[in-house]
N, C-alpha and C positions, 0 to 999 in steps of 0.2 A: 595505449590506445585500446580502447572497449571494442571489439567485433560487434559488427551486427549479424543476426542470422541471413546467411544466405541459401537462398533457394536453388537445388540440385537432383540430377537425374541418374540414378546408377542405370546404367545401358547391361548388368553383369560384370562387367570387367573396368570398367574406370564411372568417376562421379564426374559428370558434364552441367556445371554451370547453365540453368535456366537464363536465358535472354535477358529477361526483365533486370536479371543480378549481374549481368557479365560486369558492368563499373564500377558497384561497386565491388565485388569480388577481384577486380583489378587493382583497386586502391586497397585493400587488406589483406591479400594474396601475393607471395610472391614465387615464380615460376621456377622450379630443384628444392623447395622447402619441406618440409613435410608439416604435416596439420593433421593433430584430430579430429573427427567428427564425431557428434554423438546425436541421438534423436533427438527431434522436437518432437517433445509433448504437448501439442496443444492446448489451450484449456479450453472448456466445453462450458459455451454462452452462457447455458440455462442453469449452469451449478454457478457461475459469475455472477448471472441476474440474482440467482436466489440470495447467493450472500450479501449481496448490496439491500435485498430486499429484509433481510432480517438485519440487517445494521441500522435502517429506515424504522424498522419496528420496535425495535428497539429501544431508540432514541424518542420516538413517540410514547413508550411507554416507560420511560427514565422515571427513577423513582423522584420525587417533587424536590426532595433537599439535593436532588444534582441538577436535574431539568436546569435549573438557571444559567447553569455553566456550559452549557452548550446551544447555540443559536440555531443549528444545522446538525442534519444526521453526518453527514462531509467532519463538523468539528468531533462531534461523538469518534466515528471510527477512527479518527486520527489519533485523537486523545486515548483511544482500546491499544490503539500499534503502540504508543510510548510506552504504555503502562505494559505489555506485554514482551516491551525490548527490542521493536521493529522499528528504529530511530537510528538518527546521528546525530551525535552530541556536539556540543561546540560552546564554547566556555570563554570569555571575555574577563582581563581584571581592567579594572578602570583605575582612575587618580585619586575618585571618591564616591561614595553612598549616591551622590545628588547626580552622579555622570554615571553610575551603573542603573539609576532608574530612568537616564534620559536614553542611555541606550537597549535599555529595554524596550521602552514605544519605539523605539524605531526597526528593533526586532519584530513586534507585535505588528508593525505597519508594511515589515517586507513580507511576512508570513503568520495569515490571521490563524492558521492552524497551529502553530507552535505551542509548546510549552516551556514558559518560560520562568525562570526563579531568579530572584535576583537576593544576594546573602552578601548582607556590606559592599562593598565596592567589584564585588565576582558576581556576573551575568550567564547562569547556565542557561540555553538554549536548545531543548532538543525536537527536532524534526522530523515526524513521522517517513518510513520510506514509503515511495511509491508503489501502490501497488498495480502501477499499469504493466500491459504484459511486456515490455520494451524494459523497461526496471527490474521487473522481480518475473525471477527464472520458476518452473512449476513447482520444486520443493517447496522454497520458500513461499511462493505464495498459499499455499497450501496448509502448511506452518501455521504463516501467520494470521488466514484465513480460520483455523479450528482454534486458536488461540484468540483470537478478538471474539468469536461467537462463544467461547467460555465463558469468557471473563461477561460479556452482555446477559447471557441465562443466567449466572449465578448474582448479577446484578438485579436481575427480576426474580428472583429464587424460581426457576424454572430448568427445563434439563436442555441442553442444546438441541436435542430432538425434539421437544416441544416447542422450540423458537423456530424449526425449520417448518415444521405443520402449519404453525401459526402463519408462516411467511408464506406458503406456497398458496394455504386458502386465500389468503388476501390476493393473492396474483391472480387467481381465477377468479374470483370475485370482481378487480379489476380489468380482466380480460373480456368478463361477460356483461359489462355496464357501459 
């Protein structure tokens, strides 16, 4: 069973379950158990916005022999998380060549972000993880957040603090138009 975060009140001396959690904290909770807690680390909007926004500029400024391989700045960062190992793998053998490339589209038609290789009658499939805050905890996203914008700067021969400049001007830029 995955926990969800629940929301709680230390009064000093015992953590009192917020209202809005008490159900589910009842269905995850059970009453003589003991449980750790640890903080939530929020993430903070405007370092979120900005990365989505250098992942956007990015793909915009893809160099012309990749540009075709990506439709969407959404396929670009997905495709940064496999290549950087923020994926799940998942591997199919088939009967033959002609049935590992028929389930390949049908991979490519359940998940247009995927990366998909198909090597004789084996179909590797790997799937970017999500990076919503429900999926990926602040390490990790973190992680794989400096790690996508690496690999995107060193894509435009640029330094990842230059790729952040870049993206911040353009935010003001679009803030003020």
């Amino acid at each position: 069973m995955k926990f969800e975060a629940v929301g709680f009140l230390w009064d000093g001396f015992n953590m009192i379950t917020l209202e809005r959690f008490r159900t589910l904290a009842n269905r995850q909770y059970r009453a003589g158990n003991e449980y750790a807690l640890i903080p939530h680390k929020a993430r903070s909007d405007a370092a979120h916005g900005l990365y989505f926004k250098c992942v956007d500029l990015g793909w915009k400024n893809c160099p012309e022999d990749m540009a075709h391989r990506f439709p969407s700045s959404e396929h670009f960062r997905k495709w940064c998380l496999v290549q950087e190992g923020f994926f799940d793998e998942h591997q199919m053998l088939c009967d033959n060549n002609s049935k590992a490339r028929a389930t390949a589209a049908l991979c490519r038609k359940l998940d247009q972000y995927a990366v998909i290789k198909v090597s004789g009658p084996i179909v590797t499939v790997w799937m970017a993880k999500s990076q919503s805050h429900e999926m990926m905890g602040q390490d990790e996203f973190i992680a794989s957040m400096q790690r996508v914008l690496e690999r995107i700067a060193g894509m435009l021969g640029i330094t990842v603090s230059e790729l952040t400049e870049a993206a911040k001007a353009a935010m003001k830029t679009q803030g003020t138009s």
